[in-house]
C-alpha positions, 0 to 999 in steps of 0.5 A: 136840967143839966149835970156839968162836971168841971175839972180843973176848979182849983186853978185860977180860971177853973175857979172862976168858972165855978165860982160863978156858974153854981150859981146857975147851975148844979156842979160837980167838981172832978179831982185827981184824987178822985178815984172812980166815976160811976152810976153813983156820980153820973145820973143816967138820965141826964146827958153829962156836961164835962168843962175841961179847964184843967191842965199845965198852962206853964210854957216853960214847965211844959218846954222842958218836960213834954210828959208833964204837958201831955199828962195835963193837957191831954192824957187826963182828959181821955181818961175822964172823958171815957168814964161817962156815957154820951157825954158833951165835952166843952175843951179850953184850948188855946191860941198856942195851938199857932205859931203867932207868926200871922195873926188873927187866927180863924178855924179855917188856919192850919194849926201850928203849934211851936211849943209843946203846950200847944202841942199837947192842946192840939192833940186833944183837940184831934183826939175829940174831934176823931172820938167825940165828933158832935159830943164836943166843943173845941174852944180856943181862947186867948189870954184871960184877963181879969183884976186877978191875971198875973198880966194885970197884977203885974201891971199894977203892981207896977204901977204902985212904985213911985215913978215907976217906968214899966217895960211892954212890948210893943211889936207882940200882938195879941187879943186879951179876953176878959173873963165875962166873955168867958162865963157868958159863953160857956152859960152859951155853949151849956144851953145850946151845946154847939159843935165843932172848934170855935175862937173866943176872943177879944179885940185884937192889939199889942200888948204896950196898947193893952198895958195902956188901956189897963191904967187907963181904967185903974187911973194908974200913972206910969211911963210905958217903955217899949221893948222887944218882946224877944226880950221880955219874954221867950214864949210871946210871940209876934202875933198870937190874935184870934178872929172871934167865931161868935160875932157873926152868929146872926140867929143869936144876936139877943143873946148877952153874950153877943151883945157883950161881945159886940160892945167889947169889939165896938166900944173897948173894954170896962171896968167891969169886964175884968170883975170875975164875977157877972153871973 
């Protein structure tokens, strides 16, 4: 039996998760109001699970305010982190914690944050695998996607306007996960609690490729035009894709998740990828 705590359910990607993982799981859903934590909250005979999907995911907020960055991305979770006793702690972190200047991005690269987002992420990265070395899972992922990411929504929202003719980028790479992959493998690291820092990702391609695929599946209709991505948007960046950790775990292969993860790099995405709900 497992007793998980969730922070962050009242953002986009914290609310999938719990949306979908109560269904398998007793969750608990940690707040900043929350005053206390304590032998009431946590069962003693349970070892506690802590998804830590809260923080500022605005690069631009977190560019002009490191405070802000840091009191999100890092300070909260220390603060939650040591109220519990033993616990495991699953940390989304991102691709930001590189530079996107290389591409296709493994555990073994030098992080090299450029922004202070990834800065903040990287230093809870450091500070858990300094205090909470075999408790903790570091999971970077890349781009969540899903019918309700602002990348999709724009896209279709685009694609609505009669003629419309949407400008992507065509030189930014990037390797967009659908969020099933997402749930399928925090249900993972929940039974099997791995250790360490692990890249979960999908298939690596630019951003106009992904725009393409994206209204190809909606049967949308709409001009691509390619643009700069120094153009578009400040914060992308030439090539921010990661290698997927998951894909060479032979010992795991009956797993659904690893056969949803080598149908997605094998055969590309579906429909029903991007569902927010499989669980």
């Amino acid at each position: 039996m497992h007793q998980i705590f969730l922070t962050g359910a009242s953002g986009y990607i914290g609310n999938l998760i719990y949306q979908n993982l109560s269904n398998l799981y007793s969750i608990k859903v940690i707040q900043r109001k929350d005053k206390e934590i304590n032998e009431k909250t946590v069962e003693t005979n349970l070892s506690p699970v802590i998804i830590y999907a809260a923080g500022n995911k605005d690069i631009k907020k977190c560019e002009s305010n490191f405070e802000l960055a840091l009191d999100a991305n890092f300070h909260y979770l220390k603060s939650i982190a040591e109220k519990f006793i033993d616990p495991y702690i699953i940390y989304l972190s991102t691709d930001y914690v590189f530079n996107g200047l290389e591409g296709n991005y493994s555990e073994d690269h030098t992080p090299s944050p450029d922004t202070n987002y990834g800065k903040s992420k990287l230093l809870a990265e450091n500070w858990l695998s300094n205090n909470y070395l075999g408790q903790s899972n570091i999971l970077r992922v890349s781009t969540i996607c899903s019918h309700s990411s602002s990348f999709i929504k724009f896209l279709l929202k685009e694609a609505a306007e009669k003629n419309s003719t949407i400008e992507v980028a065509d030189n930014s790479f990037f390797s967009p996960t659908s969020i099933n992959l997402l749930l399928e493998c925090l249900v993972f690291l929940i039974e099997e609690r791995l250790n360490g820092i692990y890249h979960l990702s999908g298939p690596r391609t630019s951003r106009s490729e992904f725009a393409r695929l994206i209204l190809t599946l909606y049967s949308k209709k709409s001009l691509l035009k390619n643009k700069d991505y120094k153009l578009i948007n400040e914060f992308l960046r030439p090539d921010l894709s990661l290698k997927n950790s998951f894909l060479e775990m032979k010992d795991f292969e009956s797993t659904t998740f690893l056969k949803n993860l080598k149908r997605v790099y094998s055969e590309g995405y579906l429909l029903k990828d991007f569902d927010e709900k499989l669980l």
